[in-house]
Steps between C-alpha positions, in 0.01 A plus 500: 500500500148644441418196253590143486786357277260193425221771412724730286627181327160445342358837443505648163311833352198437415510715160841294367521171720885642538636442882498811717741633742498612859554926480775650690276601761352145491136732476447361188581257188596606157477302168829576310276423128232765549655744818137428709570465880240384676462572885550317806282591784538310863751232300243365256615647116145639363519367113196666325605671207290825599729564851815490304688794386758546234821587530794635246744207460 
């Protein structure tokens, strides 16, 4: 697993304080409020707002 269950348990976007969740391809973790998925490089989840991208629902 490329992050933590104890870590994903308290992440949330930063934009909506909703809980994100692990991608598919575990390269990434998408809010289900706002569609942002924000990156995980070398297993640490990168949470600024300005590396996220959007994605269709």
């Amino acid at each position: 697993m490329a992050v933590s269950k104890e870590l994903l348990d308290i992440l949330v976007c930063p934009v909506c304080k909703v809980d994100v969740k692990l991608t598919p391809d575990q390269k990434g973790l998408k809010c289900s409020k706002c569609h942002r998925v924000y990156p995980v490089r070398d297993d640490i989840p990168v949470m600024l707002v300005d590396e996220a991208r959007v994605e269709p629902s």
